[in-house]
C-alpha positions as CSV (number, residue, x, y, z in Angstrom):
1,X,0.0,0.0,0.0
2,X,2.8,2.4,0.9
3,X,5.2,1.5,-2.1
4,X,2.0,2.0,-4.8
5,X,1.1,6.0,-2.5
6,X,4.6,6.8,-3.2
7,X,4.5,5.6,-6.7
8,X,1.7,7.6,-7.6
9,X,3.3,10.5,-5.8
10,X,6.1,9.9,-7.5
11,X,4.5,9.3,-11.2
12,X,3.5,13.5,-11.4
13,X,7.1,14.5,-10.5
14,X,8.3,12.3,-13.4
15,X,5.7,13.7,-16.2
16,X,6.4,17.2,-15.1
17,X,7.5,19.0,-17.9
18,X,9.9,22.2,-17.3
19,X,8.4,25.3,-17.3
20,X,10.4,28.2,-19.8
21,X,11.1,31.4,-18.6
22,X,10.7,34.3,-21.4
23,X,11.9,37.5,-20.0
24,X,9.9,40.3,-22.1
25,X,12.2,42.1,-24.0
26,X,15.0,40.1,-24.3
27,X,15.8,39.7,-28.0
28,X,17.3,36.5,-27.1
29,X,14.0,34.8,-25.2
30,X,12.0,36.4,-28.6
31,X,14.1,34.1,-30.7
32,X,13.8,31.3,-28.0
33,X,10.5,31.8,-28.1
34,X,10.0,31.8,-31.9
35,X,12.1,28.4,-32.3
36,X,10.0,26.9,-29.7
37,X,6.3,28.1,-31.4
38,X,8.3,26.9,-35.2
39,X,10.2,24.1,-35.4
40,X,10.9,24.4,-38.6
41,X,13.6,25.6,-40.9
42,X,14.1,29.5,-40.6
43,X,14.4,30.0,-44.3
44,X,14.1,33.7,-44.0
45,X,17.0,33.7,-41.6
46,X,18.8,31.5,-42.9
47,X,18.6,33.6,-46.2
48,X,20.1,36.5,-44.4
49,X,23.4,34.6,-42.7
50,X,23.8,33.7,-46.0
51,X,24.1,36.4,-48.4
52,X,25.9,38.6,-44.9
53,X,28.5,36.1,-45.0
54,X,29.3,37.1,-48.6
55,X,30.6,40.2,-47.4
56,X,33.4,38.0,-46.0
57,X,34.0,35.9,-48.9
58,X,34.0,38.2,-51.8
59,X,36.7,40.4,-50.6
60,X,39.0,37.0,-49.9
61,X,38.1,35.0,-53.2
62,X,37.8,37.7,-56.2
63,X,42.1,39.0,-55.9
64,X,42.6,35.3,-56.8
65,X,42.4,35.5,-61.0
66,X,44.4,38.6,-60.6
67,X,46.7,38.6,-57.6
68,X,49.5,37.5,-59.9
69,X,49.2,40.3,-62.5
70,X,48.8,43.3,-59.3
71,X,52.0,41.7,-58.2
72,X,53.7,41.7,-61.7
73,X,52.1,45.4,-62.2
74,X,53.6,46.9,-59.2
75,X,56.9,45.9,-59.6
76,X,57.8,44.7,-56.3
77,X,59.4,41.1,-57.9
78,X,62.8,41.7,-59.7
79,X,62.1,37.8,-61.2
80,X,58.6,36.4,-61.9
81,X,60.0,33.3,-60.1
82,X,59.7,35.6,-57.2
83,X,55.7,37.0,-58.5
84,X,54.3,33.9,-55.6
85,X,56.8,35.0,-52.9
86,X,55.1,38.7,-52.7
87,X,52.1,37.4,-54.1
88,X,51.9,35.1,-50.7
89,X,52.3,38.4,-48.1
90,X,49.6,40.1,-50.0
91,X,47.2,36.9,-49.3
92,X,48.6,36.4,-46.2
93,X,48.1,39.8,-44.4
94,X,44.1,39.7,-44.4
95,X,44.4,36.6,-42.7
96,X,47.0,37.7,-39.9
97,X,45.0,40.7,-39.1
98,X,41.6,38.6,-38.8
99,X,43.9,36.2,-36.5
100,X,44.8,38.9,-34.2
101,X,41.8,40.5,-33.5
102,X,38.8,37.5,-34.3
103,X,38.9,36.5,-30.3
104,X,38.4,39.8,-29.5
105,X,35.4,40.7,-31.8
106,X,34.0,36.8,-30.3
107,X,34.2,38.5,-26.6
108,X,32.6,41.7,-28.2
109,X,30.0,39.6,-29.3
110,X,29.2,37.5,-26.3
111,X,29.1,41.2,-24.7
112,X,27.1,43.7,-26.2
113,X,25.6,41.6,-28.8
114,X,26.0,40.2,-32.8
115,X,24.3,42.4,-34.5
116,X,27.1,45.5,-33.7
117,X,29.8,43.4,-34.3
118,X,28.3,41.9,-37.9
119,X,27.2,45.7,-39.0
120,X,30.5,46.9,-37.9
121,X,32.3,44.3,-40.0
122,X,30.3,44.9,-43.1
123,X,31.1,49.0,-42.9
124,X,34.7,48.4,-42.7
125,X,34.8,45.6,-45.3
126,X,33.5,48.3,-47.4
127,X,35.7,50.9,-46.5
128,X,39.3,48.9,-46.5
129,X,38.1,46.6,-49.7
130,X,38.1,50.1,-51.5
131,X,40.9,51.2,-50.5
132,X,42.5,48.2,-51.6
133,X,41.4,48.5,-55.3
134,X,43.3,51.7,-55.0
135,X,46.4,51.0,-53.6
136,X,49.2,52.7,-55.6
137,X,52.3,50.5,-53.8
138,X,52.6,47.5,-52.5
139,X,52.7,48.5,-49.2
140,X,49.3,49.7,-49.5
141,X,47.9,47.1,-50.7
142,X,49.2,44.8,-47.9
143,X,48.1,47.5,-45.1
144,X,45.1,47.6,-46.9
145,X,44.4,44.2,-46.2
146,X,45.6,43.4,-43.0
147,X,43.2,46.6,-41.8
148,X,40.4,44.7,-43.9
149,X,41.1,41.6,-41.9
150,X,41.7,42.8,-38.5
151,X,38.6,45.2,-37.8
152,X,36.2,42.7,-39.0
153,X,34.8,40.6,-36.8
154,X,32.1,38.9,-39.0
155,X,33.4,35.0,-39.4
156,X,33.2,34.2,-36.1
157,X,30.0,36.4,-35.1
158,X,27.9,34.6,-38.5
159,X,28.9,30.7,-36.8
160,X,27.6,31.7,-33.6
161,X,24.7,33.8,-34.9
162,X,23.6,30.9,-37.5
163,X,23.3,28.0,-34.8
164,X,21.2,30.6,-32.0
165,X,18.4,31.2,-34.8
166,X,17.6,27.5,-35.2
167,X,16.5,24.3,-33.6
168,X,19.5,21.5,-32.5
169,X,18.6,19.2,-35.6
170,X,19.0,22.1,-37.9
171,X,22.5,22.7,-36.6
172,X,24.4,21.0,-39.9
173,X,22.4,23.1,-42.4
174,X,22.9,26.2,-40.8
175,X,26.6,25.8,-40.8
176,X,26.9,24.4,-44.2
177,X,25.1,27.8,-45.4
178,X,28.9,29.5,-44.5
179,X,30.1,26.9,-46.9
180,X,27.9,27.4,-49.3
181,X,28.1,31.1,-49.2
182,X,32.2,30.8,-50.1
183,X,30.8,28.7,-52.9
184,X,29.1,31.7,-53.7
185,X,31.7,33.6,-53.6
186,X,34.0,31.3,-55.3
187,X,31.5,31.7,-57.9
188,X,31.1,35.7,-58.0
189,X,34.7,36.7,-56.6
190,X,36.8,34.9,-59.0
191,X,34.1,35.7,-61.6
192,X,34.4,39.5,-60.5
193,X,38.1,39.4,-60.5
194,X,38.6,37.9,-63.1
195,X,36.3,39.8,-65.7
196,X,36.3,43.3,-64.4
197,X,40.0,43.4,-63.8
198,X,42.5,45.2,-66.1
199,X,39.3,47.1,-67.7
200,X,40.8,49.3,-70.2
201,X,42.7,46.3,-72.1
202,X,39.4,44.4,-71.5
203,X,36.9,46.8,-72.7
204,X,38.3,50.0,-74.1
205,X,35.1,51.3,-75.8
206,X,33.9,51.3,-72.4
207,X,36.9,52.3,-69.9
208,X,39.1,54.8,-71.8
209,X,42.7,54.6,-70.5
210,X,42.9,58.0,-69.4
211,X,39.8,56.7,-66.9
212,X,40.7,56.4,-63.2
213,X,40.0,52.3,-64.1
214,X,43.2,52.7,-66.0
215,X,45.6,54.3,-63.4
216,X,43.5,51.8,-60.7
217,X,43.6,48.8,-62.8
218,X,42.0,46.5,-59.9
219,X,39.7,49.0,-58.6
220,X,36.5,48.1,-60.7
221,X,36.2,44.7,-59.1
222,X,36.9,46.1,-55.6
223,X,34.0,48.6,-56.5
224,X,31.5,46.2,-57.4
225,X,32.0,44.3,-53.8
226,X,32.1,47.7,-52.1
227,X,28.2,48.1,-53.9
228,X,27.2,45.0,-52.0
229,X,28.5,45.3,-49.3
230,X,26.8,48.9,-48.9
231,X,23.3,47.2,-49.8
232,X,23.9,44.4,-47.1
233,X,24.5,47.1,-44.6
234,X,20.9,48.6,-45.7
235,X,19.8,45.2,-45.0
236,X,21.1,44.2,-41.6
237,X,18.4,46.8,-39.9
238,X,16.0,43.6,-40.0
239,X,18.9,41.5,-38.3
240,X,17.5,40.0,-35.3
241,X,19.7,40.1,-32.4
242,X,20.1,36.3,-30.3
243,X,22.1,37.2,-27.6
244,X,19.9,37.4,-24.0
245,X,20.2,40.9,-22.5
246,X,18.5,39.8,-19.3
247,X,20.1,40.5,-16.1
248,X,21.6,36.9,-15.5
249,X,21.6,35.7,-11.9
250,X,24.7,34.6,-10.3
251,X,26.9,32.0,-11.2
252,X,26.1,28.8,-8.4
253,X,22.1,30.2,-8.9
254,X,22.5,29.8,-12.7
255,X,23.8,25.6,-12.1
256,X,20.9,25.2,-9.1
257,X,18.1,26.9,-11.7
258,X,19.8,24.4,-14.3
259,X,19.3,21.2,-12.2
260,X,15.8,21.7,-10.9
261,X,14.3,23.0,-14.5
262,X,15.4,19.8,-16.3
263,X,15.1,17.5,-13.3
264,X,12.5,15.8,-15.2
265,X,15.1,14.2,-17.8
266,X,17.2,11.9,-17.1
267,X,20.2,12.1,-14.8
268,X,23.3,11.5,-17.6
269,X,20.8,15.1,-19.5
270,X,21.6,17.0,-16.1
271,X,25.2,16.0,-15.7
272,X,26.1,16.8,-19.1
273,X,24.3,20.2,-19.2
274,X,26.4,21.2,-15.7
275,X,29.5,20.2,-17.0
276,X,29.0,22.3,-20.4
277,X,28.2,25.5,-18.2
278,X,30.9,24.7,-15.3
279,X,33.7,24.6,-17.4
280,X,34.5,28.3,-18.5
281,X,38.0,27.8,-19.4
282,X,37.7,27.8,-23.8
283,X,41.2,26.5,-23.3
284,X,40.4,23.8,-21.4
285,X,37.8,22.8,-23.6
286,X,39.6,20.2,-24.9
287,X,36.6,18.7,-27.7
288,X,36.9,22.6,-28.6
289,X,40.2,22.9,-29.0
290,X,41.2,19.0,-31.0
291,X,38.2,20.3,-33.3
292,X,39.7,23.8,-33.3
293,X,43.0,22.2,-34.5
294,X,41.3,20.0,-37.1
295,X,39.3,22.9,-38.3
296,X,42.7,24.7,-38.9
297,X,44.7,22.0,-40.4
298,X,41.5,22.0,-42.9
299,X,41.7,25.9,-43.5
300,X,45.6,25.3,-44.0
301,X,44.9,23.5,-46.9
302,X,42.4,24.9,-48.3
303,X,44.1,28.9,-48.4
304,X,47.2,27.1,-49.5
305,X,45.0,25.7,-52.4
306,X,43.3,29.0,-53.3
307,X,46.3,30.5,-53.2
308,X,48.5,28.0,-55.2
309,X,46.2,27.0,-57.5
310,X,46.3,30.1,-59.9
311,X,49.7,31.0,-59.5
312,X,50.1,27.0,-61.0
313,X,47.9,27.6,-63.5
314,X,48.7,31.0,-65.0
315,X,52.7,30.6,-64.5
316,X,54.3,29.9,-67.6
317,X,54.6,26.0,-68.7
318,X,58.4,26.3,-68.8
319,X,57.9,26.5,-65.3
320,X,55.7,23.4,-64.9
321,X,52.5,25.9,-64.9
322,X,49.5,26.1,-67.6
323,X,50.2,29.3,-69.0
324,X,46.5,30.2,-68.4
325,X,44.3,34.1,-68.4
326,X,42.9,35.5,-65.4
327,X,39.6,35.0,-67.1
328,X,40.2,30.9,-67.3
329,X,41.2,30.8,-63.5
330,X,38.0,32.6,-62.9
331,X,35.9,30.5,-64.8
332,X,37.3,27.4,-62.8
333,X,36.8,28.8,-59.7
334,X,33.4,29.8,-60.8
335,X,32.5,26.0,-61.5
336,X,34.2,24.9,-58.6
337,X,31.6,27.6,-56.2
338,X,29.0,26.1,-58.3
339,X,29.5,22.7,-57.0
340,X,30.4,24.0,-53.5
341,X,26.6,25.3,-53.9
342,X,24.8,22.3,-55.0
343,X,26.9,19.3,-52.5
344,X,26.3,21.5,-49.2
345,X,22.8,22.1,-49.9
346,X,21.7,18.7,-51.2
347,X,24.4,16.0,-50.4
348,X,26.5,17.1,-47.5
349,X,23.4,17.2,-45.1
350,X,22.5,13.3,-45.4
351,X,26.3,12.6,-45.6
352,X,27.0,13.8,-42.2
353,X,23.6,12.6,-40.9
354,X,24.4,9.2,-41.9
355,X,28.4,8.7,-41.4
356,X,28.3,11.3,-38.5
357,X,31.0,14.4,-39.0
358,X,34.3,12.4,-37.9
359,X,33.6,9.2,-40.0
360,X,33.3,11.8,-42.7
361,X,36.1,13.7,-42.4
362,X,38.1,10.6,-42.5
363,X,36.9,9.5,-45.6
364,X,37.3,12.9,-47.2
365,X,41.1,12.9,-45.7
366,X,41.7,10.1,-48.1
367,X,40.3,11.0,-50.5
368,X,41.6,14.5,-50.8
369,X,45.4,13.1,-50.4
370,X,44.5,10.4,-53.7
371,X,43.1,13.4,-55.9
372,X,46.1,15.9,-55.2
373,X,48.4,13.0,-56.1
374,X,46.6,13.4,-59.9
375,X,47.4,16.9,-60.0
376,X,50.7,17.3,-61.4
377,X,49.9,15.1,-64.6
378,X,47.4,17.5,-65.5
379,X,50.0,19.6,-67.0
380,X,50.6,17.1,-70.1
381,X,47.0,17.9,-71.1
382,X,46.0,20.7,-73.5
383,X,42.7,22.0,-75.0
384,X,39.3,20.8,-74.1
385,X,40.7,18.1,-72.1
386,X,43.1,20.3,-69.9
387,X,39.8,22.5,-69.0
388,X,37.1,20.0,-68.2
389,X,40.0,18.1,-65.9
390,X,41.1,20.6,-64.6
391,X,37.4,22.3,-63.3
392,X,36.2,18.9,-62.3
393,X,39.3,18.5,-60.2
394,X,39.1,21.8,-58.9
395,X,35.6,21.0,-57.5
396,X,35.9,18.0,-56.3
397,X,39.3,19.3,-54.0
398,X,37.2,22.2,-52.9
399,X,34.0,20.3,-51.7
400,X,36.4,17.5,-49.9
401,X,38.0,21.1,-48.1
402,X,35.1,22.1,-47.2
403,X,33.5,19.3,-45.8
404,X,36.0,18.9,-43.5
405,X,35.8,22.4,-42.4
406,X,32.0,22.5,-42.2
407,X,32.7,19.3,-40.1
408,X,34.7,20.8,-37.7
409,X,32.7,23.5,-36.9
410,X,29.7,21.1,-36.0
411,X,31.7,19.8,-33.4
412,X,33.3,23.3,-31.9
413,X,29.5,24.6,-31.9
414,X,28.8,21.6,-30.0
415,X,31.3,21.9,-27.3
416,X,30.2,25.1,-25.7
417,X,27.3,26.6,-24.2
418,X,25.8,30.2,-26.0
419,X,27.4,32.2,-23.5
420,X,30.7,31.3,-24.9
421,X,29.4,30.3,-28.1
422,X,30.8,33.4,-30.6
423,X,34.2,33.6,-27.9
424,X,34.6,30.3,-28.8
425,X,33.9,30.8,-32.5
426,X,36.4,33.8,-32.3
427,X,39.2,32.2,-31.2
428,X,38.5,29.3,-33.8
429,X,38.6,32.1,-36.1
430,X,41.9,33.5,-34.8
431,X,43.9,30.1,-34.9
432,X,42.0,29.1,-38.3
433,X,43.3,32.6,-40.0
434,X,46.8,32.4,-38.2
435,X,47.1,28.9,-40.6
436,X,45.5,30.7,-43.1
437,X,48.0,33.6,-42.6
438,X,50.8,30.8,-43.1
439,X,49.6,28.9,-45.7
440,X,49.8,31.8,-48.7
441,X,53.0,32.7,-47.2
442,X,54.4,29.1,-47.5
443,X,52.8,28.5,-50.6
444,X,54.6,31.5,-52.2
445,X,57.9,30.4,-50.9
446,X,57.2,26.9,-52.0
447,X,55.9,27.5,-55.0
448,X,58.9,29.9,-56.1
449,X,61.2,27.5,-55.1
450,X,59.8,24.5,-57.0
451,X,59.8,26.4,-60.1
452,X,63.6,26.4,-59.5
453,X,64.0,22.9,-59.5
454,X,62.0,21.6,-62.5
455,X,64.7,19.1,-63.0
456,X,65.5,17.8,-60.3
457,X,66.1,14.1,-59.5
458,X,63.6,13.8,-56.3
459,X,59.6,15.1,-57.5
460,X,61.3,17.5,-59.5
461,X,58.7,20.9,-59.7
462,X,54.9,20.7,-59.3
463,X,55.1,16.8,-57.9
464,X,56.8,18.3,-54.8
465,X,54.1,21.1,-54.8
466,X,51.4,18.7,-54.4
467,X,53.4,16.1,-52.1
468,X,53.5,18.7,-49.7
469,X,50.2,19.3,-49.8
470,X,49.2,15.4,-49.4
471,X,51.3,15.4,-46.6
472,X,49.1,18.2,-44.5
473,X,45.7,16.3,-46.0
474,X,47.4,13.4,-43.6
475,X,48.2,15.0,-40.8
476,X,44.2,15.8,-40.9
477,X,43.5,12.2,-41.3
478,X,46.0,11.6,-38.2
479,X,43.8,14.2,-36.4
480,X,40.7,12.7,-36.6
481,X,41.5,9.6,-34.4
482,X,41.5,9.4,-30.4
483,X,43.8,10.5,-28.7
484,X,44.3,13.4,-31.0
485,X,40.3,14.5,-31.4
486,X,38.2,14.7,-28.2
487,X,34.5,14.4,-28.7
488,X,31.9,16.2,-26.7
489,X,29.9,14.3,-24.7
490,X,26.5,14.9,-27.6
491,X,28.4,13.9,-30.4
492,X,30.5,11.0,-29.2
493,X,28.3,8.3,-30.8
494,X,29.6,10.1,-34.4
């Protein structure tokens, strides 16, 4: 009699469900509240993140088709085996400044809000991208750039901002939508770059040389971004903010509250969710920080790519290149953000949802390292042939890239609680554009000093190029087994 009282006493305590707390206007709870009225996909939204986090990819992807004839115009390099070493600083220096400052803009973030930080990136995106199409020195062009990189904040802010606006299970879509934004841009940059540069040898009838397009060769394409990115800004007045601005009680309430709200599920739910908002320390973190390292051995190879890849192709074939225009590098990469576009959106989602993101990265690891080891018979091609190689190569490499990357940030988003969420995201940012700082600069050096040994003995030229490259894919393969990746605790059935 006494066991069934205090069963059925018991039974309500069990169904209870936990009650929500909205606190009126808290632009954080609104959104909290909006996910939990609308569980489905935030199209709208979604929509939004995306074409923002253009802003970021344009500026980075359209100096690729002509990065080699800015450097050859200015006439920093004495040799044009030394065009890739300067070319590699000039890449290199948008990246350092976004790794110096990217933490910084996270803490901003998780501080006053995203929505400053992301409007703030887009106006000086706009201001430094101009200033870039302008620059009359070399020097200018890499201050330009590194000012470009390091008072914008928006990577990190967008990654943090696009998994607050949706449910858990939508997670993987939203932060494939960064990936297929770079397709985008991979599509438009390259395309702008490539097209619009040069414009008075292009299209006299339409830029006459005594223009400012013909003393600013590179400025149209830089003024065609700097459009957008004005129209973006327009556009961000209907951003919603996510981050709760609710006075938040203190620390050892915040665990108690915690406990007795989801007391109702079961005891591993309660442990978990106490040991995500115990642990402060980012550094510490250490399912944050493996993934963080994965995530930049991933961006290593893919800026070393980007950056490679053209100076390969339009280098002269007595130096093992392809000898091809700024307008055929821009078509490829156009392709290549075309198929960026359609595998995220359609494909990478049930990938990752079957295999799980660390079975797939592994798989991709592979092969990535088989396809690079193709790369450097591509030069005894010609014609027709070379070109359809060559652009579905190009696309396959890139979507292998960025599945890994798109990956890894699934399982750094997963690792921290929103309080720490665009912190977290920030310093991802900073190490990932630290690699990415390195890897134009290393692939300029390397890729000068390969051309200088076309005969040698041991992978004479481009098969060293592209050796060294397999070798970094591997290290990513390395990366992805225990002990080197730690999983958090809600993704360690993947």
């Amino acid at each position: 009699m006494d066991s069934n009282s205090e069963g059925e006493a018991a039974a309500p305590l069990l169904e209870h469900k936990p009650t929500v707390v909205y606190f009126e206007g808290c632009p954080g709870c609104a959104i909290d509240r909006e996910k939990a009225e609308s569980r489905g996909i935030p199209y709208l939204r979604f929509f939004h993140i995306w074409i923002v986090n253009l802003v970021v990819c344009l500026p980075i992807s359209s100096i690729f088709p002509f990065l080699y004839f800015m450097i050859r115009d200015l006439r920093i390099a004495s040799r044009v085996e030394d065009i890739g070493f300067y070319a590699g600083f000039v890449g290199a220096s948008l990246m350092l400044g976004r790794a110096l400052t990217s933490t910084f803009w996270g803490m901003i973030a998780d501080r006053i809000g995203r929505k400053p930080v992301i409007m703030f990136g887009i106006l000086t995106t706009l201001v430094f991208n101009t200033l870039f199409g302008l620059s009359m020195n070399y020097w200018m062009a890499l201050a330009t750039r590194f000012l470009l990189g390091s008072l914008n904040g928006l990577l990190g802010c967008l990654r943090a901002y696009a998994v607050e606006i949706c449910q858990p299970e939508h997670h993987a879509i939203a932060l494939s939508l960064i990936s297929t934004s770079w397709a985008i841009g991979l599509i438009l940059g390259p395309s702008i770059g490539g097209y619009l540069a040069q414009p008075t040898e292009k299209y006299p009838n339409l830029f006459p040389s005594n223009s400012i397009f013909g003393r600013f060769p590179y400025f149209l394409p830089c003024l065609c971004i700097t459009v957008f990115c004005f129209v973006i800004l327009l556009s961000c007045v209907w951003l919603q903010e996510t981050l709760h601005t609710h006075k938040l009680e203190k620390w050892e309430d915040r665990v108690t509250k915690t406990v007795n709200c989801r007391f109702s599920d079961s005891e591993e739910t309660v442990e978990q969710h106490i040991t995500l908002n115990a642990n402060k320390s980012l550094f510490k973190n250490l399912p944050l920080m493996s993934s963080i390292i994965l995530f930049c051995i991933a961006a290593f190879d893919d800026m070393a790519y980007m950056e490679i890849f053209p100076l390969w192709a339009e280098s002269d074939t007595s130096y093992g290149g392809l000898g091809l225009l700024s307008e055929d590098v821009g078509q490829v990469f156009a392709i290549t953000g075309g198929s960026i576009l359609l595998y995220q959106t359609f494909i990478y989602p049930h990938i990752v949802k079957i295999l799980g993101p660390v079975t797939t990265s592994r798989i991709v690891a592979v092969s990535s390292m088989v396809l690079l080891f193709t790369y450097p018979w591509v030069t005894h091609l010609s014609g027709y042939c070379l070109s359809i190689v060559l652009n579905i190569a190009s696309a396959i490499k890139a979507n292998l890239a960025v599945t890994i990357i798109t990956c890894s940030l699934i399982l750094q988003n997963n690792s921290v609680s929103q309080d720490q969420r665009a912190t977290a995201n920030g310093l991802a940012t900073t190490l990932m554009s630290f690699s990415k700082a390195v890897a134009p600069i290393g692939g300029g050096i390397v890729f000068s000093w390969v051309q200088k040994r076309q005969q040698a003995f041991f992978l004479p030229g481009d098969q060293m190029l592209f050796f060294l490259m397999d070798i970094n894919m591997f290290l990513a393969l390395i990366w992805t087994f225990k002990p080197f990746l730690a999983l958090p605790e809600q993704s360690s059935s993947s």
